[in-house]
matplotlib code that plots the C-alpha trace (Angstrom):
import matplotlib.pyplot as plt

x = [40.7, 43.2, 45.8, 43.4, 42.7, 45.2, 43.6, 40.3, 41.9, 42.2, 39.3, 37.8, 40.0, 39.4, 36.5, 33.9, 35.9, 35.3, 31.8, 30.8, 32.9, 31.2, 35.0, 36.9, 39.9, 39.4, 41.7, 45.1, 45.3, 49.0, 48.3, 45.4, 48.3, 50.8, 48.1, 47.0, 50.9, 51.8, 49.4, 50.1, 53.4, 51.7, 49.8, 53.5, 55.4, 58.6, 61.0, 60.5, 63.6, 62.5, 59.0, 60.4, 62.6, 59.2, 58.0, 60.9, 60.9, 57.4, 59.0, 61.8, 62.1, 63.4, 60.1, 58.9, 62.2, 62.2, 58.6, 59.5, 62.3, 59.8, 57.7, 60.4, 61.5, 58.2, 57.5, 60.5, 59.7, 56.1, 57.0, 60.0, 57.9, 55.0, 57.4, 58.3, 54.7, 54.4, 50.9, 49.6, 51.2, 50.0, 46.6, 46.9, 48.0, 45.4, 42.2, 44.2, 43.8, 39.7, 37.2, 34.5, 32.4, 34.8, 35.2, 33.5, 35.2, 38.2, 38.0, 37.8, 41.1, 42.6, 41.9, 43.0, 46.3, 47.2, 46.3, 48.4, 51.1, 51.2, 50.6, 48.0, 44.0, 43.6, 46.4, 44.7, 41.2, 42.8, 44.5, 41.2, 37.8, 38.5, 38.8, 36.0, 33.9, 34.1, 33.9, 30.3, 29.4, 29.6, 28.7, 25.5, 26.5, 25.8, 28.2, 27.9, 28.2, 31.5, 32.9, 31.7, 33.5, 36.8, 36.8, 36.1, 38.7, 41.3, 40.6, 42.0, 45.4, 45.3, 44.6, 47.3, 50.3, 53.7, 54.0, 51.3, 51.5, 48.6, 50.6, 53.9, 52.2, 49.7, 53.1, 55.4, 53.3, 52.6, 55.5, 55.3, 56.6, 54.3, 54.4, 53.1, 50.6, 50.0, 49.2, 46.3, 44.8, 45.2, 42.8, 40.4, 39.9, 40.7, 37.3, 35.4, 37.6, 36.6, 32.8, 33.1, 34.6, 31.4, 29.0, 30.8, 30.9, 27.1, 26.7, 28.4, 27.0, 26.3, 28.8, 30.8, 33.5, 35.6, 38.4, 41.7, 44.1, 47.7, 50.7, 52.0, 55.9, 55.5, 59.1, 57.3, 55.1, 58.5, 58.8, 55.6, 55.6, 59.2, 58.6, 55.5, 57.3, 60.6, 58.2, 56.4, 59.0, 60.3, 62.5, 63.2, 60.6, 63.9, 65.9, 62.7, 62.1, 65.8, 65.9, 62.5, 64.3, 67.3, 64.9, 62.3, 65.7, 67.3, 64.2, 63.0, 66.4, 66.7, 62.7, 63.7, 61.2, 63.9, 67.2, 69.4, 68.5, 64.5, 64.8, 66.4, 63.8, 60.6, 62.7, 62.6, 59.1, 58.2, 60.0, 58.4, 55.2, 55.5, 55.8, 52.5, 52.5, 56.1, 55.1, 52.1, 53.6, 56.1, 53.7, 51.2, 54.0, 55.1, 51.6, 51.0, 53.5, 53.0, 49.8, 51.1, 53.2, 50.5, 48.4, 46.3, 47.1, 46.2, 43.0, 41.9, 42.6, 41.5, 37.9, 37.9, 38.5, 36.9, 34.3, 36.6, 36.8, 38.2, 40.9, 37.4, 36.3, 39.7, 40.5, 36.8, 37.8, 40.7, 38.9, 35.8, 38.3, 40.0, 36.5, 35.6, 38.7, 38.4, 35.3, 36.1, 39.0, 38.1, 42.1, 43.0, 46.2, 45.8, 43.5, 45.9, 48.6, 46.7, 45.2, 48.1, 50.1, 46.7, 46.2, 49.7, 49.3, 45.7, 47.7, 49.9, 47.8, 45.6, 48.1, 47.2, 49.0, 50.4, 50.0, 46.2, 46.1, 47.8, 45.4, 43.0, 43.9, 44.0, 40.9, 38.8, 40.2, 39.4, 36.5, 35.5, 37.2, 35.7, 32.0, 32.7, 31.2, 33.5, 36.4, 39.3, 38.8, 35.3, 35.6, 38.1, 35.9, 33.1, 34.9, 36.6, 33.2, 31.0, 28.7, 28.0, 29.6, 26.4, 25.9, 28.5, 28.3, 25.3, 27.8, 31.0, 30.1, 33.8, 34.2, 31.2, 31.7, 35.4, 33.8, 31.3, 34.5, 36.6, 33.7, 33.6, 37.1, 37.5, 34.4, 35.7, 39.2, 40.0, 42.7, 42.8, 46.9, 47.1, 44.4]
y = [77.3, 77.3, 75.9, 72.8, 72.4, 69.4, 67.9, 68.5, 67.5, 64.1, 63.5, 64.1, 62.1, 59.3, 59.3, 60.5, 58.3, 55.3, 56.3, 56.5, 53.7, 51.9, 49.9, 51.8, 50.1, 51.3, 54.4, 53.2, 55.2, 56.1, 57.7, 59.8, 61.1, 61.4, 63.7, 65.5, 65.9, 67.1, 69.5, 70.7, 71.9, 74.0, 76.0, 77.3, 80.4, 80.6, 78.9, 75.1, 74.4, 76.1, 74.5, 71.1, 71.8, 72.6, 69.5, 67.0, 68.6, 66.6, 63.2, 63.1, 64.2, 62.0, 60.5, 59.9, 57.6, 55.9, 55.2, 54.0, 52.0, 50.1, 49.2, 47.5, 45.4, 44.4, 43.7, 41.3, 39.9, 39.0, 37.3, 35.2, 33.9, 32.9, 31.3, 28.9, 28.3, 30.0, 31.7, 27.5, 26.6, 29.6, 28.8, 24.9, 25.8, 27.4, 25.1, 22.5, 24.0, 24.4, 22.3, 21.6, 24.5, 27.0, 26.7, 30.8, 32.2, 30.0, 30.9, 35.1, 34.4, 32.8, 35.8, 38.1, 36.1, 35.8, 39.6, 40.6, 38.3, 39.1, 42.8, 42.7, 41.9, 41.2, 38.9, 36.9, 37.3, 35.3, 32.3, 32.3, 32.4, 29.2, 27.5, 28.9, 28.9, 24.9, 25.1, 26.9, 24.5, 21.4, 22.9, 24.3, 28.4, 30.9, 32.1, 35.8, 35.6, 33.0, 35.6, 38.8, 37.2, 36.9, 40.2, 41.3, 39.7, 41.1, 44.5, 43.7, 42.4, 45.2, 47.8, 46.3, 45.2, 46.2, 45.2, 46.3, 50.1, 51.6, 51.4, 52.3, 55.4, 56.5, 56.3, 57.8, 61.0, 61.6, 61.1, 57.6, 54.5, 51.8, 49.8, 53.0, 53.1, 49.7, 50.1, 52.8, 50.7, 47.6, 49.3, 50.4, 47.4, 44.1, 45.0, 44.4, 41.6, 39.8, 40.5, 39.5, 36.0, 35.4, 36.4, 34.4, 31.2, 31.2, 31.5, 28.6, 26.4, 22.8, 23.2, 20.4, 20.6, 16.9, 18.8, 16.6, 19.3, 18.4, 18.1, 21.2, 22.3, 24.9, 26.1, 27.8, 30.2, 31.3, 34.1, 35.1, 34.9, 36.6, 39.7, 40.5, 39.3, 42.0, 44.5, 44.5, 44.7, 48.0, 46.8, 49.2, 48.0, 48.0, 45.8, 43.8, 43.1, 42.4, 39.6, 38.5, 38.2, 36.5, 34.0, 33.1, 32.4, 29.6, 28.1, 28.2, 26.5, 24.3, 22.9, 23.0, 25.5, 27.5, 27.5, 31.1, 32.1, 31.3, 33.0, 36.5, 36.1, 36.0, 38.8, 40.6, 40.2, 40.9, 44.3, 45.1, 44.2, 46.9, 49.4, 51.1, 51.9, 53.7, 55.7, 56.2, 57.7, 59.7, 61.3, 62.1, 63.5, 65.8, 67.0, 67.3, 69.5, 71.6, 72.3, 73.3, 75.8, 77.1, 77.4, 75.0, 72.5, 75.9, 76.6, 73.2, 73.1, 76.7, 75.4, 72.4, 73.3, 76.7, 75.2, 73.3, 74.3, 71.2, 68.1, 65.8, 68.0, 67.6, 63.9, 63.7, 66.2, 63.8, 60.4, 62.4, 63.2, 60.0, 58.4, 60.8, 60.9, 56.9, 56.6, 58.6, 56.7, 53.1, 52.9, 53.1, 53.2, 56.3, 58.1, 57.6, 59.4, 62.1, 63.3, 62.1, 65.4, 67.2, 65.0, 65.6, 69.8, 69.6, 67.0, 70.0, 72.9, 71.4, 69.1, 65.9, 63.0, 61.6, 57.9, 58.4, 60.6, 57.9, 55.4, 57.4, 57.5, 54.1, 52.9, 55.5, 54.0, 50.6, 51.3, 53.1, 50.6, 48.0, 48.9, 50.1, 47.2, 48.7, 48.2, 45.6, 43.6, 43.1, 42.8, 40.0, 38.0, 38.2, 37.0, 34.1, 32.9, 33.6, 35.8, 39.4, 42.1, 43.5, 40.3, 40.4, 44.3, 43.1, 40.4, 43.1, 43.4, 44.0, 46.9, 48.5, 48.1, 49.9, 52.6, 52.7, 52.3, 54.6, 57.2, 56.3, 56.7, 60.0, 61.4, 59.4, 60.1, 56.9, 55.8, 57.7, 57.6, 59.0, 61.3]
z = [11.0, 8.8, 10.8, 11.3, 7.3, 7.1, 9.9, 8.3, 4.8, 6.8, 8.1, 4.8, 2.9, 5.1, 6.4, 3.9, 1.5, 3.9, 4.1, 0.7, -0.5, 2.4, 3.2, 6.0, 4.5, 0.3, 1.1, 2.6, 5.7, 5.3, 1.3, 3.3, 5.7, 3.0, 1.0, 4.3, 5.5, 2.3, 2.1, 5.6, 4.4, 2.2, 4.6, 6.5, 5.5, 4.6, 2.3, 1.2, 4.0, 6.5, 6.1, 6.2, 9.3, 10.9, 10.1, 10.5, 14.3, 14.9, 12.7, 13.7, 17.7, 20.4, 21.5, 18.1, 17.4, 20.7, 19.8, 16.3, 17.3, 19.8, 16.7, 15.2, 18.3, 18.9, 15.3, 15.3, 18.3, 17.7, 14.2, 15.5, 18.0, 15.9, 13.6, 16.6, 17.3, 20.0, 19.4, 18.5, 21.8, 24.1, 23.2, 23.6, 26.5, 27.7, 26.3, 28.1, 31.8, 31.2, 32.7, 30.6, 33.0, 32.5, 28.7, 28.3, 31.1, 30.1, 26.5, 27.4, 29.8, 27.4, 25.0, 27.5, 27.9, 24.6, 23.2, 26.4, 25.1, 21.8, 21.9, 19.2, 19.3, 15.7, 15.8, 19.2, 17.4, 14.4, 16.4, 18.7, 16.9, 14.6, 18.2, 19.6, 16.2, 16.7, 20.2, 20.0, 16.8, 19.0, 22.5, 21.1, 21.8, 20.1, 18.0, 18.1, 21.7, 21.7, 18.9, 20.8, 24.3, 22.1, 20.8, 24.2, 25.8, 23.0, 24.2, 27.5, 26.5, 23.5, 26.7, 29.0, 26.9, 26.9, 23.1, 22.1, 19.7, 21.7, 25.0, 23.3, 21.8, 24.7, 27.4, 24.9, 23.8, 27.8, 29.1, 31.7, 32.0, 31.0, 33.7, 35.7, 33.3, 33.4, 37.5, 36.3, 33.8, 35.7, 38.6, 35.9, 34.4, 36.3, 38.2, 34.5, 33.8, 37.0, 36.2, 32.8, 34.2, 36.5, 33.9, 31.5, 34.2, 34.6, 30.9, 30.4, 32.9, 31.1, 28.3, 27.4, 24.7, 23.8, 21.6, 21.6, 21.9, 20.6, 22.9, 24.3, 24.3, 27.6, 26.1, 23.3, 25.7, 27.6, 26.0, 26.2, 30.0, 30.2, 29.2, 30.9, 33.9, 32.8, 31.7, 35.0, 36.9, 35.1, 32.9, 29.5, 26.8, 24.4, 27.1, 27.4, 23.7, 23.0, 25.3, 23.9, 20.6, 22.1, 23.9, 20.6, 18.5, 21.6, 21.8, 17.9, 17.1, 20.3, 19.6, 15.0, 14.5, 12.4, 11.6, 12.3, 8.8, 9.6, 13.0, 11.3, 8.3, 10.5, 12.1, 9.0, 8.1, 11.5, 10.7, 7.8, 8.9, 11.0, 8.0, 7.3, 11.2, 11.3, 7.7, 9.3, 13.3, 10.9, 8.8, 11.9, 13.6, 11.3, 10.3, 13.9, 14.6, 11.6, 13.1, 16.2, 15.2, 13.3, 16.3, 15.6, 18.5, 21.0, 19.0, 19.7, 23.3, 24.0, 22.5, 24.3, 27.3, 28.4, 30.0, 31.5, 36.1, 37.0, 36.3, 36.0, 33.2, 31.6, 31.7, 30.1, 27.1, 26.7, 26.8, 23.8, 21.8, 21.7, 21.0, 18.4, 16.4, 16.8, 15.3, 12.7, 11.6, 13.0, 14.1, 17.6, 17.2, 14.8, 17.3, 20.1, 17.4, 16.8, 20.2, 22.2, 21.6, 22.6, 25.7, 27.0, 26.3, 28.3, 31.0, 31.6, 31.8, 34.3, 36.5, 35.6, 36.6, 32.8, 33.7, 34.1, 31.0, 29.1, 30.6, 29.4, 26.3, 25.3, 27.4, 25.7, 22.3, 23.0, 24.3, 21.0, 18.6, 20.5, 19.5, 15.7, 13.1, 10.7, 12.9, 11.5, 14.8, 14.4, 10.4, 11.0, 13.7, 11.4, 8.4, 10.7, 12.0, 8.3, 10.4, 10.2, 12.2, 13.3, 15.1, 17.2, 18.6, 21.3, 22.3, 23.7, 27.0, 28.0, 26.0, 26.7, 30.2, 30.1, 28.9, 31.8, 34.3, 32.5, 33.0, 37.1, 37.1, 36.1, 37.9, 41.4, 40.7, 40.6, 41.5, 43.9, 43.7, 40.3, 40.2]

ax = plt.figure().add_subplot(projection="3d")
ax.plot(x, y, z, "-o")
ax.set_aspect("equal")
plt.show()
């Protein structure tokens, strides 16, 4: 057990803080992994150099950069082009195609559009729930419901985006391309997502919703729609955010959104926005491997998997402990970090394809996330609408319906090509 204490160390820090604080986000998470990382160095034998060559191996390998250099790029990108307007624009956009009848089902698209877009849910769940907030105040709706269809609907771009930090991380740590693992997830989920529209079309039957919606500057959602077009056609996610860059700076100039100095300062801050995540990814990965060569990474998947008989039985242990190291730090994008490693050891012991084991890795955390009232998505939707968080877990149908397909897909191998 001693080569899981820092893991432990953690948990503790984090989550029994969290708990009796009752404020998941009192303790910064990156000071809990500074703590827990530094104290993982202590558990190692051998001179203070040696012990930090051990652990700049895990924070420093090739994947780890690659992944870290993705943060940046995206980080950039999604800044510069919210500093054009693009996010104002995309979601114009979208309010502007709906019929009165379609304003639920048109509101969840247009959630799932944008978070897709933008790589991020609580950044769609930001622009959105003002919107839909005043769309439900004068339609009559019910807000938990119009907030819960937003959150919802974030959790299918967040599942699905090329930006976005749980795809980076879930395709880096096992190994796939993300437009491979885009094809699994895709065939998980679009089945829910089409559901989720008819349900949501029904509901809405007899809205009406008079909004004037300002005039909309389709140049501003170019870059939006370029990349998932590049990324979905296999294009490297560098290649792909470079040219995203390029594009948000032409247009923010051409349209007077910024000057050059405004496009490379929203680059900047789009950079070190990204921060806490990179110190964070660092820090995991060092711990991580620290652990490992401690045994530690063994230990947990010799207990986790000898009941294991069959590839069903694995892709199930992975999916748990996504969920369970999830809820116990409320951060997706931290569970993904931490099991990832594990995922991609019990992945090759067993054969299993990595795209689905990546898929499965980031459905099973937004599924989890998805449902946790202490979650920054939730948090922020219920701040946003001045309603509380409890109110709006009844109302996630999409998230708790992932989880039920995530569950079929494993036990009916589906799809059938990657399992």
């Amino acid at each position: 057990m001693k080569a899981l204490s820092p893991l432990v160390l953690f948990l503790i820090l984090y989550l029994a803080t969290s708990i009796i604080t009752q404020d998941f986000y009192k303790v910064p998470i990156a000071v809990a992994f500074l703590v827990s990382a530094t104290y993982s160095l202590a558990t190692l034998k051998g001179s203070i150099d040696e012990r930090i060559k051990i652990f700049a191996k895990g924070a420093g390998n090739s994947t780890m950069i690659l992944m870290l250099s993705i943060f940046i790029l995206a980080g950039a990108f999604a800044s510069s082009a919210k500093a054009m307007g693009a996010v104002d624009e995309t979601v114009n956009l979208t309010l502007r195609l709906l019929p009165d009848s379609f304003i639920l089902p048109g509101i969840f698209l247009a959630s799932c559009f944008i978070s897709l877009s933008i790589g991020t849910s609580c950044g769609t769940i930001a622009a959105l729930t003002p919107i839909a907030v005043g769309i439900a105040e004068r339609s009559g709706i019910s807000i938990p419901l119009m907030v819960g269809l937003i959150v919802g609907g974030t959790y299918f771009g967040d599942n699905l985006s090329f930006i976005s930090d749980t795809t980076i991380i879930a395709t880096q740590t096992q190994g796939c391309k993300m437009n491979d693992k885009f094809k699994v997830n895709i065939c998980i989920v679009a089945p829910v997502a089409m559901l989720m529209l008819i349900v949501y079309y029904f509901l809405g039957q007899g809205v009406k919703d008079n909004a004037d919606i300002a005039d909309i500057n389709l140049l501003c959602v170019l870059p939006y729609i370029s990349i998932i077009i590049m990324a979905i056609c296999g294009l490297n996610v560098l290649i792909v955010l470079a040219i995203g860059i390029l594009l948000t700076g032409i247009i923010g100039m051409c349209c007077g959104s910024y000057d050059v100095f405004g496009w490379l300062s929203s680059m900047n801050e789009g950079m070190m926005g990204m921060s806490e995540l990179i110190i964070v990814t660092i820090l995991a990965g060092g711990m991580l491997e620290v652990i490992r060569h401690n045994g530690g990474i063994d230990l947990i998947i010799k207990t986790l998997t000898k009941n294991i008989k069959s590839k069903r039985s694995a892709e199930m242990c992975i999916a748990a402990l996504t969920c369970l190291v999830n809820i116990c730090t409320a951060n997706n994008t931290v569970a993904i970090i931490t099991t990832g490693p594990i995922a991609k050891d019990i992945s090759l012991r067993f054969n299993l394809d990595p795209r689905k084991s990546a898929s499965i890795l980031d459905t099973a955390s937004c599924f989890s996330q998805g449902l946790l009232p202490y979650g920054a998505q939730v948090l922020i939707a219920a701040g946003l609408a001045g309603i509380n968080p409890i109110a709006i877990i009844p109302n996630l149908y999409y998230p708790i319906l992932i989880g039920i397909a995530l569950i079929l897909a494993i036990l009916l191998r589906y799809p059938k090509k990657y399992s």
